[in-house]
ZAMARGU-4260 file (C-alpha; in steps of 0.2 Angstrom, whole numbers, plus 5000, padded with zeros to 4 digits):
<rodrens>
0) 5310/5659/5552 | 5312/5641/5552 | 5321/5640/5569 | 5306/5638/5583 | 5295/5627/5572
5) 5286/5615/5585 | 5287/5598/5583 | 5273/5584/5584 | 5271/5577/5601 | 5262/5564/5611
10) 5247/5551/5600 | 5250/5564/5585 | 5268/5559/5583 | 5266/5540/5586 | 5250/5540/5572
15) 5264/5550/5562 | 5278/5539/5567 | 5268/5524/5562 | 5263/5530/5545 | 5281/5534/5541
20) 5288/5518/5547 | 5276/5510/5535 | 5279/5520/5520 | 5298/5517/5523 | 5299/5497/5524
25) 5281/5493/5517 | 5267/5491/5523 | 5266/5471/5525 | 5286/5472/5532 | 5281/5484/5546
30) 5268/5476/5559 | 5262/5490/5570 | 5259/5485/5589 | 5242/5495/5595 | 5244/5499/5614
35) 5225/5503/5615 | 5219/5486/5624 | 5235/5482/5640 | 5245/5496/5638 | 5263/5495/5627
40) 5276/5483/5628 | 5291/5494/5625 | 5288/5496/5607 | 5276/5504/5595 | 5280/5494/5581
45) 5293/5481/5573 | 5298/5476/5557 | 5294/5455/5551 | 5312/5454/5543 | 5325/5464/5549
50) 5320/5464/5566 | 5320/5483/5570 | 5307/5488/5582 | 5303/5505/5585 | 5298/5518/5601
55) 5292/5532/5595 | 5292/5548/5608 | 5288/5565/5605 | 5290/5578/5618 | 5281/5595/5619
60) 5289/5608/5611 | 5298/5621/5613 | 5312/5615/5627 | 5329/5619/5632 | 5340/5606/5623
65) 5346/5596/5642 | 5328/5594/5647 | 5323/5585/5626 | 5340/5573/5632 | 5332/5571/5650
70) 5316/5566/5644 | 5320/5556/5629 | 5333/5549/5640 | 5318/5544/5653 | 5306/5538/5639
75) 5320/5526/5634 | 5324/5519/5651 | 5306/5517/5653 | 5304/5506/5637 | 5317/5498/5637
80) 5312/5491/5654 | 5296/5486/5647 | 5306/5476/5634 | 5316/5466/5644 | 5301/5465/5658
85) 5287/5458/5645 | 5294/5442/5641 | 5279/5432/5638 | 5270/5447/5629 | 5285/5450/5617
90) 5289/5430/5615 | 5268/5429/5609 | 5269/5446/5598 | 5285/5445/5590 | 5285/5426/5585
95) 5300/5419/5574 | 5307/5437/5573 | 5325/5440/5582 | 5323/5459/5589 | 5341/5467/5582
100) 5338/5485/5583 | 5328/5494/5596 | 5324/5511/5592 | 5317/5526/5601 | 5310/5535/5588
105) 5309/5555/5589 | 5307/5569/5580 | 5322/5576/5581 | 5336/5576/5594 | 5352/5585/5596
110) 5360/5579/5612 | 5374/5565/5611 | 5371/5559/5628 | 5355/5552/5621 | 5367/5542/5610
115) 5379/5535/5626 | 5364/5533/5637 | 5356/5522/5621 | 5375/5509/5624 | 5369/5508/5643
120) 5353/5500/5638 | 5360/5490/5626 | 5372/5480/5637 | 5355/5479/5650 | 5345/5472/5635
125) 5359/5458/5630 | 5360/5454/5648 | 5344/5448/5652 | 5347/5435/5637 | 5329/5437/5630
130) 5323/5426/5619 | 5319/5437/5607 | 5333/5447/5605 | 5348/5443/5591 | 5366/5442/5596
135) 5368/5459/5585 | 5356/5467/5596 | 5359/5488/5599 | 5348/5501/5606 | 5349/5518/5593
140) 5338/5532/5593 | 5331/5542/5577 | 5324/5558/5568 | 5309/5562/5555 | 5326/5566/5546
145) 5333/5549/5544 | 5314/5545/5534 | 5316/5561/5524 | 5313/5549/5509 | 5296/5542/5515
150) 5291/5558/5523 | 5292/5567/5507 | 5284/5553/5499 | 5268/5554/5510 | 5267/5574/5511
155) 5268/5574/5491 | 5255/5561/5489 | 5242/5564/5504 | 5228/5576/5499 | 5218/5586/5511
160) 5224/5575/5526 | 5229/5590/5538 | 5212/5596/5545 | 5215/5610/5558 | 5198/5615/5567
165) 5203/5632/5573 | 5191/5640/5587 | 5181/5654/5583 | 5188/5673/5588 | 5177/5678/5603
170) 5173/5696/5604 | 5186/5698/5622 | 5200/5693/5610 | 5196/5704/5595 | 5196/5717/5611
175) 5210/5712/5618 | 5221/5712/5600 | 5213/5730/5595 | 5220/5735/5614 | 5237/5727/5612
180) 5237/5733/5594 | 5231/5750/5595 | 5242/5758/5579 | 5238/5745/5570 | 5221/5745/5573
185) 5221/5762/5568 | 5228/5760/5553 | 5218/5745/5547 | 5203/5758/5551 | 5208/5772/5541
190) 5211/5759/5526 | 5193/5752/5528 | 5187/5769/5529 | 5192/5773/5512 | 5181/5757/5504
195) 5168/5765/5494 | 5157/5751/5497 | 5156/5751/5514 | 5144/5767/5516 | 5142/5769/5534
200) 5149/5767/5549 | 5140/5752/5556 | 5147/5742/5539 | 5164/5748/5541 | 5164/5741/5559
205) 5157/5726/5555 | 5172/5721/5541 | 5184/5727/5552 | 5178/5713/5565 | 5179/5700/5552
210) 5196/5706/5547 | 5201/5703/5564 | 5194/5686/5566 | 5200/5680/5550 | 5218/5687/5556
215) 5215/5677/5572 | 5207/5661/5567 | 5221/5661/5554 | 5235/5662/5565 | 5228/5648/5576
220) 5228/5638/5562 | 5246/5643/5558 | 5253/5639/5575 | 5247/5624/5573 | 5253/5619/5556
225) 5271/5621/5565 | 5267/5603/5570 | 5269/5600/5551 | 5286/5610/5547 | 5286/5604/5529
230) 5270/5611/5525 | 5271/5625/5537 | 5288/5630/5526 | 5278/5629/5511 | 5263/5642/5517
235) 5277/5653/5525 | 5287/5654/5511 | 5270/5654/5498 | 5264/5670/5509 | 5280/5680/5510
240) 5283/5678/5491 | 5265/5686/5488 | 5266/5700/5501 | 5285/5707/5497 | 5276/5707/5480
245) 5263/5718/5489 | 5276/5727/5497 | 5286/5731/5480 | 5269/5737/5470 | 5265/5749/5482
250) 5281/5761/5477 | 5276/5759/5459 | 5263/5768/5448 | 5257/5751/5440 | 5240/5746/5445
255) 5227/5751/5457 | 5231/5745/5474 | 5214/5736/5475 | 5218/5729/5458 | 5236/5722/5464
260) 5228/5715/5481 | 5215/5705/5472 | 5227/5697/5459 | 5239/5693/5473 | 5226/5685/5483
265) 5220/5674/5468 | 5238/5670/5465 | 5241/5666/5483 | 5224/5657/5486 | 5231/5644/5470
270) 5250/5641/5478 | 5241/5636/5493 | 5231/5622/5484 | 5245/5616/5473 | 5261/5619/5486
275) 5253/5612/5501 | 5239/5602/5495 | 5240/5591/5510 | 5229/5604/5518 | 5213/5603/5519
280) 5201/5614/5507 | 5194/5624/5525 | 5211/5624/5532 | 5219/5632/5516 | 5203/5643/5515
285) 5206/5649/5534 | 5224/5654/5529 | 5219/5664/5515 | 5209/5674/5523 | 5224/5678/5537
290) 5234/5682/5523 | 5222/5694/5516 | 5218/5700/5536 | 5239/5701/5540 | 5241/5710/5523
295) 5225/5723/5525 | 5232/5726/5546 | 5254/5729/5539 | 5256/5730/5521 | 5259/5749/5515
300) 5247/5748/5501 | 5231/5760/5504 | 5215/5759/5495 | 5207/5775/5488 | 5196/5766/5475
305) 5186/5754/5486 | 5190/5735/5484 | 5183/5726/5470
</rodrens>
């Protein structure tokens, strides 16, 4: 499941970049470089002591492993050049510090040509005998993996930083999924119809348009939570418990089906708040009203009784 989670990409993955860079060495030993005034000067980022300054790059995802290499590859070229071509910028920025390490920073890569092309651009750095740059100097590139440490750090202390403002279903799409859909749509129709407190046919259609919108606000939401696999994990995961729990009280002759679907939707409602607390309180909402939508549209559990 965990395969095709998206990635952060473009001003989201630098702001993330950043913040992880200055959890990982602190924040008064990493100086961030803002672009927003001239434009960058080959880096995003640099540490006082060390002297490791940082790139970070993150491409739009999903791609075909050779074109990630071709554009990191092209994103380092770039920089690089920048580094060795802003003299006087780097001289004034980076002061008594000897650059050792340059780093593209991304959030994941996986082709070792990256790595070779990295060597090329380390023997063009040393032979432009910049002033800033130690006699150790190399050019590496790095993952959100190698900051697993800081990264767990800040998505285990963060509260209610992920705010996700998901776009309101418009009637064509709640068209368009109940024509795409049409068994499903039956079947989520035949379960509504049997809640005894929706009398007539006018309140039946209007929950099952708000089933539909929370099904489809929610799953916006979720695609893009994939920008934050960890936490994304944590609601897959937290979901799937709760509906193959679903899924196994519906062959059994414990209790009612609405009873089950309420307890489990209180359950799940608590794992979402204390699992991945980094959501937002409307975010985590938003997904708990897909899972109740996703688990009313597929599971097998029927409800004779009404909800309560």
């Amino acid at each position: 499941m965990t395969a095709n989670v998206g990635r952060m990409s473009g001003n989201d993955w630098q702001e993330w970049a950043n913040l992880l860079l200055a959890a990982h060495y602190g924040p008064t030993e990493y100086q961030k470089v803002p672009d927003s005034d001239r434009g960058d000067a080959g880096i995003e980022g640099f540490t006082l002591a060390l002297g490791h300054a940082y790139q970070a790059y993150g491409c739009d995802e999903p791609i075909s492993l050779r074109a990630r290499y071709e554009r990191q590859r092209d994103k380092m070229t770039i920089d690089v050049g920048k580094f060795i071509d802003n003299r006087p910028t780097l001289t004034r920025i980076l002061g008594i510090t000897k650059v050792s390490r340059w780093t593209l920073f991304v959030p994941h890569f996986d082709s070792k040509e990256i790595v070779f092309h990295a060597q090329i651009k380390t023997g063009e750095v040393l032979s432009a005998n910049l002033p800033y740059v130690a006699e150790d100097f190399r050019v590496t590139v790095v993952d959100e993996d190698n900051f697993a440490t800081a990264r767990d750090q800040l998505l285990n202390t963060k509260t209610d930083f992920i705010k996700i403002e998901g776009t309101i279903a418009t009637a064509e799409q709640i068209a368009d999924w109940t024509h795409d859909n049409d068994n499903l749509a039956i079947r989520l129709k035949a379960k509504i119809a049997k809640i005894g407190t929706l009398r007539s046919e006018d309140e039946r259609e209007v929950f099952f348009t708000a089933v539909l919108k929370w099904y489809i606000e929610g799953q916006e939401i979720l695609e893009a939570l994939r920008k934050h696999p960890n936490v994304w994990e944590k609601v897959i995961k937290a979901k799937s418990h709760h509906e193959n729990y679903l899924a196994m009280s519906a062959i059994t002759n414990g209790p009612s089906p609405q009873t089950i679907l309420n307890a489990e939707l209180r359950d799940f409602s608590s794992t979402i708040q204390s699992e991945a607390k980094q959501l937002s309180s409307l975010s985590a909402k938003s997904l708990v009203h897909e899972a109740v939508a996703d688990w009313l549209i597929r599971c097998p559990l029927d409800f004779p009784g009404g909800l309560a």
